[in-house]
C-alpha positions in Angstrom: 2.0 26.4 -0.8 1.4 23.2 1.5 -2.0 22.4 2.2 -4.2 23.8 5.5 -4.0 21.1 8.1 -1.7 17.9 8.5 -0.6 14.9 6.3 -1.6 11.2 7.7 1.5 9.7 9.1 0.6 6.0 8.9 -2.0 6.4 11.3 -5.5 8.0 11.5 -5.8 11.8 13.2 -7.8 11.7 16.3 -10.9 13.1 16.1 -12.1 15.8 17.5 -8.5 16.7 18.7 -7.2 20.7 18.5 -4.1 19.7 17.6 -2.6 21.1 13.7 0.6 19.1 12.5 3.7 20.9 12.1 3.4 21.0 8.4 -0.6 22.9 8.6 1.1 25.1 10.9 3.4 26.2 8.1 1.1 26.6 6.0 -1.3 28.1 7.9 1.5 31.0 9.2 1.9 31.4 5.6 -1.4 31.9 4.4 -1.6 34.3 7.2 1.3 36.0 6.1 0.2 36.8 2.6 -3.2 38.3 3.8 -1.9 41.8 4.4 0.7 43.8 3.1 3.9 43.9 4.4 6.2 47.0 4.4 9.9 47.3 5.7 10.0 51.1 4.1 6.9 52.7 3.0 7.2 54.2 -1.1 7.9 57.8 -1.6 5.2 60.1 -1.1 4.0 63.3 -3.1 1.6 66.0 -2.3 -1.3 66.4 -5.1 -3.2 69.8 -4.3 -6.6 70.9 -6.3 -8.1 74.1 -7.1 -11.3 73.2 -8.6 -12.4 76.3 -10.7 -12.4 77.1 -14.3 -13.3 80.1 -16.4 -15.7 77.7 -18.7 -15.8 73.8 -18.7 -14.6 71.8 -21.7 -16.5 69.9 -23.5 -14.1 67.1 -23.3 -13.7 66.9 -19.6 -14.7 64.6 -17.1 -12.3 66.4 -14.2 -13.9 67.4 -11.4 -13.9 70.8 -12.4 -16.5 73.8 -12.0 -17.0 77.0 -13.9 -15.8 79.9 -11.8 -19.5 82.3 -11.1 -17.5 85.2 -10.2 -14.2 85.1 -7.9 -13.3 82.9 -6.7 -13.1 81.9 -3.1 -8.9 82.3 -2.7 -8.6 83.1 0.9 -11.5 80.4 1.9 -10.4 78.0 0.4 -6.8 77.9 0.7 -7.4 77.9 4.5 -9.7 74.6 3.9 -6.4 73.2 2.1 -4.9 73.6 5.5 -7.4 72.2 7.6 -7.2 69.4 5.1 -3.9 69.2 5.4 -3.6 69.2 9.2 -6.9 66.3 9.4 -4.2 64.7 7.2 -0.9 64.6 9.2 -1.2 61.7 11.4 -1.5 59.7 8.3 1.5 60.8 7.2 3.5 61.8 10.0 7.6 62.5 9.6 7.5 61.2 6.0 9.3 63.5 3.4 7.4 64.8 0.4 9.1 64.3 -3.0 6.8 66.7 -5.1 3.9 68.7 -5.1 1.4 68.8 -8.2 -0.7 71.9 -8.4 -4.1 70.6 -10.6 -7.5 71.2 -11.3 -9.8 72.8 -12.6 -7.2 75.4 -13.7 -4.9 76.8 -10.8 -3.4 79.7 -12.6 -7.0 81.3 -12.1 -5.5 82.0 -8.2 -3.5 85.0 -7.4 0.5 84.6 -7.2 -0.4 86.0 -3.6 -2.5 82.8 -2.6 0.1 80.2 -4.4 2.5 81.7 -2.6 0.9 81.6 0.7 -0.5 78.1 -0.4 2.9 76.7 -0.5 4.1 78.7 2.4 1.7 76.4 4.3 2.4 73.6 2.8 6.2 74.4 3.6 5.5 75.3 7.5 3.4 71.9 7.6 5.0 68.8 5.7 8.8 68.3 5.4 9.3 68.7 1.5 12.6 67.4 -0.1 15.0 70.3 -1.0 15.1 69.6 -4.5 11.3 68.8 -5.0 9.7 69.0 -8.0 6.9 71.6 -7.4 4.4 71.7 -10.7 1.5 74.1 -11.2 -0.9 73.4 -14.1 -1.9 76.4 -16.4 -4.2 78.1 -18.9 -2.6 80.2 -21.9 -6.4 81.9 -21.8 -5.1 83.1 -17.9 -1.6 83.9 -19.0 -0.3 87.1 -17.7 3.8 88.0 -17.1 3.5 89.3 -13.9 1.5 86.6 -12.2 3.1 83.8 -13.8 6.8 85.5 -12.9 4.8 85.5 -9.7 4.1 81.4 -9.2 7.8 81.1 -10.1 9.0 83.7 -6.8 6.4 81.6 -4.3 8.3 78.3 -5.2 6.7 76.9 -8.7 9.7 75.0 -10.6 7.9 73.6 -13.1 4.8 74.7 -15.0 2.3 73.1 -16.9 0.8 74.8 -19.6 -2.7 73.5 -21.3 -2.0 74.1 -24.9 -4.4 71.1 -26.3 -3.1 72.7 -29.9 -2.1 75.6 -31.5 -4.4 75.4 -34.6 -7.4 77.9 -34.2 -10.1 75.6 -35.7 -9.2 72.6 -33.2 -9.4 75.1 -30.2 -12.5 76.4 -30.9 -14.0 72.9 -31.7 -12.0 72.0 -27.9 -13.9 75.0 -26.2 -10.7 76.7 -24.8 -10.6 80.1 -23.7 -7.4 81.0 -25.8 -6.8 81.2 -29.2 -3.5 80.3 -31.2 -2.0 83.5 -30.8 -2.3 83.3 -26.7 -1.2 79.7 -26.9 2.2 81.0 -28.6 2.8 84.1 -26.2 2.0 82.0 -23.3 4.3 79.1 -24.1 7.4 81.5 -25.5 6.8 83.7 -21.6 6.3 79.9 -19.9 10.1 78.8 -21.6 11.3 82.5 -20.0 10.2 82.3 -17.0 10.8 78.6 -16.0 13.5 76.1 -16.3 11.4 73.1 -16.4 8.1 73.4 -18.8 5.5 70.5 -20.3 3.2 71.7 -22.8 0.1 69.4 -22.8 -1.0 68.6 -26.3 -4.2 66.0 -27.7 -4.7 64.9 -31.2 -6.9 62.6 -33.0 -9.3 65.8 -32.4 -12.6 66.6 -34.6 -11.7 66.2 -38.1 -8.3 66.6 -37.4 -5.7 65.2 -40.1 -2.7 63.6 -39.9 -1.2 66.9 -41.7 -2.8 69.1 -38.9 -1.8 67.1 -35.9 2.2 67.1 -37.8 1.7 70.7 -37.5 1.4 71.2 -33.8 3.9 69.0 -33.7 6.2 71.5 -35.2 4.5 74.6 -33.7 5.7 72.7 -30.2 9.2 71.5 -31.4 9.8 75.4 -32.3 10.1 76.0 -29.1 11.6 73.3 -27.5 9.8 72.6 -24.1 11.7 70.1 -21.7 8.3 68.2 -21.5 5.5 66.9 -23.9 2.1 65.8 -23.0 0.3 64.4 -26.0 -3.2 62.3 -25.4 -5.5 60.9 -27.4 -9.3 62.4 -27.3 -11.2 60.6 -25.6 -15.3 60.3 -25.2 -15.6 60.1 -21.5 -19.3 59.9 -19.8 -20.5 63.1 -18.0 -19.2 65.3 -21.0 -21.0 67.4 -23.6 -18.7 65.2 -25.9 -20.9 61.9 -25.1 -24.0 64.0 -25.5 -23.1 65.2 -28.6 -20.7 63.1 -30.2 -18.2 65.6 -32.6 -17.0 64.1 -35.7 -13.5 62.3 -34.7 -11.0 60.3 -37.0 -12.2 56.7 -37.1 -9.7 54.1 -35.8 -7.3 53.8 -38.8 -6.6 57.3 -39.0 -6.4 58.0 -35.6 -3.7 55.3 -35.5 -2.0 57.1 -37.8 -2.0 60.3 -36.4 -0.6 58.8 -32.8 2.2 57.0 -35.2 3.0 60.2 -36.7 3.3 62.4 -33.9 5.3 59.5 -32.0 7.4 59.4 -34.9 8.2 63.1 -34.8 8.7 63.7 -31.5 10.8 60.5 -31.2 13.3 62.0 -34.5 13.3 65.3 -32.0 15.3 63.8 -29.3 12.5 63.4 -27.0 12.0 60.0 -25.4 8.5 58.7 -25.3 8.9 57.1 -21.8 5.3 56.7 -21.0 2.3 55.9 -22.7 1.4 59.7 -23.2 4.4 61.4 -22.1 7.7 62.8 -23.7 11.0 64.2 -22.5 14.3 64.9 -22.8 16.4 63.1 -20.9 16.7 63.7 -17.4 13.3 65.8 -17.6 11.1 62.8 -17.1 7.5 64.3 -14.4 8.8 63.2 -11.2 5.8 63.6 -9.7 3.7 61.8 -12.1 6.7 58.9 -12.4 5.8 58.5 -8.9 2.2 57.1 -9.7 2.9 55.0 -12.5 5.6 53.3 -9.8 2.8 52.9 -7.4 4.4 55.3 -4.6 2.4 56.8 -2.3 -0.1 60.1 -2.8 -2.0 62.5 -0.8 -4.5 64.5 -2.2 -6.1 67.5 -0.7 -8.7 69.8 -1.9 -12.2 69.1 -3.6 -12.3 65.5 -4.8 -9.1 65.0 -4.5 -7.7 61.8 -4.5 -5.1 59.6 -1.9 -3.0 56.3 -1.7 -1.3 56.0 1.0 0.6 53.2 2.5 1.0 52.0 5.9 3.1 48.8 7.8 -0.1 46.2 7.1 -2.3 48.2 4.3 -3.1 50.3 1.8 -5.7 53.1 1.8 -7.4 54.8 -1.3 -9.4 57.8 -0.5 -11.4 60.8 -2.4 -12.5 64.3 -0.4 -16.1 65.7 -0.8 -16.0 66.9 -5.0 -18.6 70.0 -4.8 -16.2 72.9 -3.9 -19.3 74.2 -1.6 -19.5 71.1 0.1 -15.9 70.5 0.9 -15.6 73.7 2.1 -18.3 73.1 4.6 -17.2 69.2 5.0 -13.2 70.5 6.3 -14.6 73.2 8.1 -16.7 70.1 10.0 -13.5 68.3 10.3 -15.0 65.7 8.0 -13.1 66.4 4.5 -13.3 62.3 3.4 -15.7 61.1 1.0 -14.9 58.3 0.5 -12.0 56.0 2.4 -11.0 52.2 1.6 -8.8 49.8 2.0 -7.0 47.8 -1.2 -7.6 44.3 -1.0 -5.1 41.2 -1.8 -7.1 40.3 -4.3 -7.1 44.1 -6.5 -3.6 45.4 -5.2 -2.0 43.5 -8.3 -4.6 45.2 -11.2 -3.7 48.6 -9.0 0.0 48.1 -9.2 0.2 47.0 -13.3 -3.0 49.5 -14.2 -0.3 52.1 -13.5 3.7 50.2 -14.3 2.6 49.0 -17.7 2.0 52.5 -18.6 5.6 52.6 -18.6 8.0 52.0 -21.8 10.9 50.5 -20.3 8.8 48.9 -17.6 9.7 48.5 -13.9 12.1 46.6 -11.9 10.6 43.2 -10.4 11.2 43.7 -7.4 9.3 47.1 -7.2 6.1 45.0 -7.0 7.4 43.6 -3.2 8.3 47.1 -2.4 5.4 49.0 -3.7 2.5 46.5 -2.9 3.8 44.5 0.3 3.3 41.5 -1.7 5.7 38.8 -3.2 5.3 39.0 -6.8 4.2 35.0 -6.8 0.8 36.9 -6.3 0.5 37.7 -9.8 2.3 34.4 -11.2 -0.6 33.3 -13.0 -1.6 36.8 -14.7 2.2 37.5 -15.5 2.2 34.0 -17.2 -0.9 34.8 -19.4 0.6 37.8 -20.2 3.9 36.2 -21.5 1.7 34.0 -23.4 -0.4 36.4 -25.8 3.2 38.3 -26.2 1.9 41.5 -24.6 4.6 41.3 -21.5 8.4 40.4 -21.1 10.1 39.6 -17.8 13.6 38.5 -16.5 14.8 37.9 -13.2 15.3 41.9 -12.8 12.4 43.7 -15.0 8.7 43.3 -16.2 8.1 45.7 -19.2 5.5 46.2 -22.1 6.2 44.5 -25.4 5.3 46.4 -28.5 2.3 44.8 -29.1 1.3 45.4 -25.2 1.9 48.9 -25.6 -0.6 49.3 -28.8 -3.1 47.2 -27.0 -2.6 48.3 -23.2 -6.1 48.1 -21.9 -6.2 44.6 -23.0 -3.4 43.9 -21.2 -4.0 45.7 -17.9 -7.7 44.0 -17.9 -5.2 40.9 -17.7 -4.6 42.1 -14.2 -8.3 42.6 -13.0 -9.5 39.7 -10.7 -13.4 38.7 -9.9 -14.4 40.3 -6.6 -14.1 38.0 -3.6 -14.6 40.9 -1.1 -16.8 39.4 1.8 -20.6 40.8 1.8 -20.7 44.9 3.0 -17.1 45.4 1.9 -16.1 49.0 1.0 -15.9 48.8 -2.7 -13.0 50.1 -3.8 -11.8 54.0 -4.8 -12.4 54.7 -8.3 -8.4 56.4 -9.2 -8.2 59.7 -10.4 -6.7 59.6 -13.9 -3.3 60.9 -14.2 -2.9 63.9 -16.5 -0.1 66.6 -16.7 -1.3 70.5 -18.0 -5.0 71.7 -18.6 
């Protein structure tokens, strides 16, 4: 980039003159330039939609989930979704939603009556994409035939089911509601009912070994699910896990569990396309595909979370998290908790946090398309990258190497910039973590 302001030409500048030399003029129009995004299409956009309640809290879970105190609120609150919706619209106006991910909390606690009038809403108010991917999340311990058959009449296509294992010891050490038995029926109904099925699994669990987590491996082979979800346990803050630690493999053995399992599943036909997820081919989460591509979300309901895109920025934003207060907040016509703008200087950590989650990596020129940005804005991260071997590139594709993928936090920290916001900046949206079935 050329310098601000002109180059001597043999002669001194006048002083106190207004006048810029051609050349700082360049370079000032450029600097300008690479201030703000810059789209010529906005990325594809999906619809995230969550239903905060649970029967009983895991121990495990930092979502922003709440134990159901009775019933819950279905008709109340799936009007808020609305309202939430509609505040929404001019922010998204005319653009086509790809797929719709029903989370939470644990939506299968709703009535097939209120999905089905949920996405009847949703239907009447957004223009969805014939063939979108429509996913609810669901609880073996709130399996019944009839209801689920029900989600699959009001428009569900794919189902998420929350098996976390089928070994009773490791359930009851997880606090889930079912037991191995449920977590079998449910999954065997789940492969009847729908065409497109992820069972979402976790190892490395308390005092698990590497023969246990091998064996629900092969509980979830025998059935043969499109879609495998298998994560890691993980001590996050806010949990009854942090407060009292459980007794977990230590590094080495939980290291060899994850090689295991990969192993397996790999030998299965399934192809382990991102860092937690499995599928066989063709039967890859659209909707969560479009995150780790840096496309565009909205997210409506109670703490929900949004990206969303626009000609000269890009916008994070999380609703009100206390089902109560939403609920009063959209009824105020107020639903935003928070609402920020990405900065240059973090839109680079944002895009890789999420692409080098992926195996195969992303196209190059997906970080112009996705960010508004020329991809010279990373140069100097993408060439330490290179450097420590934990990144390859050509002309056409940035992907994970081998030893990036084992050591991936290292490698998106890579990505993460000082701040240089200006003093009273908004600071930035905290983004949700991505997770498919609870």
């Amino acid at each position: 980039m050329l310098p601000l302001g002109g180059q001597r030409s043999g002669g001194r500048r006048k002083r106190g003159g207004s006048h810029m030399s051609v050349t700082g003029l360049i370079a000032r129009q450029d600097a300008d330039s690479l201030s703000r995004p810059h789209f010529t299409a906005l990325p594809p956009l999906a619809l995230y939609i969550h239903i905060p309640w649970c029967v009983r809290k895991c121990p495990y879970c930092d979502f922003n989930s709440h134990e159901a105190k009775g019933d819950v609120p279905e008709t109340e609150y799936v009007d808020a979704l609305f309202a939430d919706l509609e505040f929404a619209l001019p922010s998204i106006w005319s653009r086509r939603v790809g797929t719709v991910f029903i989370g939470g909390g644990t939506p299968s606690l709703f009535s097939a009556a209120a999905i089905d009038r949920l996405l009847g809403g949703v239907r009447a108010r957004v223009p969805l994409a014939p063939d979108a991917e429509i996913t609810l999340e669901a609880n073996p311990g709130t399996f019944e035939r009839e209801k689920f058959a029900g989600f699959r009449s009001a428009g569900v296509n794919r189902l998420s089911l929350g098996i976390q294992s089928f070994d009773a010891r490791h359930l009851l050490a997880l606090g889930r509601i079912h037991d191995a038995g449920e977590a079998r029926e449910a999954a065997e109904a789940a492969l009847t009912l729908f065409d497109n099925v992820n069972f979402d699994l976790m190892y490395a669990l308390p005092r698990q070994t590497i023969e246990e987590a091998e064996a629900d491996v092969a509980a979830a082979l025998t059935f043969a699910p499109p879609h495998l979800s298998f994560y890691h346990l993980t001590i996050e803050p806010n949990t009854l896990f942090h407060r009292h630690p459980p007794p977990v493999p230590d590094e080495d053995t939980a290291a060899d569990i994850e090689d295991a399992v990969h192993a397996r599943l790999g030998s299965a036909g399934y192809r382990h396309y991102e860092t937690s997820a499995f599928g066989k081919p063709g039967r890859e989460c659209r909707h969560n595909l479009n995150y780790w591509q840096f496309g565009d979300y909205l997210g409506i309901g109670a703490g929900a979370h949004s990206k969303l895109s626009f000609p000269d920025r890009i916008i994070r934003q999380m609703r009100h998290k206390q089902p109560k207060q939403y609920l009063e907040k959209v009824a105020a016509g107020a639903p935003l908790q928070e609402n920020a703008e990405v900065s240059r200087n973090d839109v680079g950590f944002e895009f890789m946090l999420n692409a080098l989650r992926l195996t195969d990596g992303v196209p190059a020129q997906l970080f112009a398309e996705r960010t508004g940005y020329p991809l010279a804005l990373i140069a100097r991260e993408l060439a330490a990258a290179e450097t420590r071997g934990l990144l390859e590139r050509d002309p056409t594709m940035i992907r994970p190497t081998s030893l990036g993928r084992r050591f991936l936090n290292d490698l998106q920290m890579l990505f993460l910039r000082e701040p240089r916001d200006p003093p009273g900046a908004v600071p930035l949206v905290r983004q949700e973590p991505i997770r498919d079935g609870h």
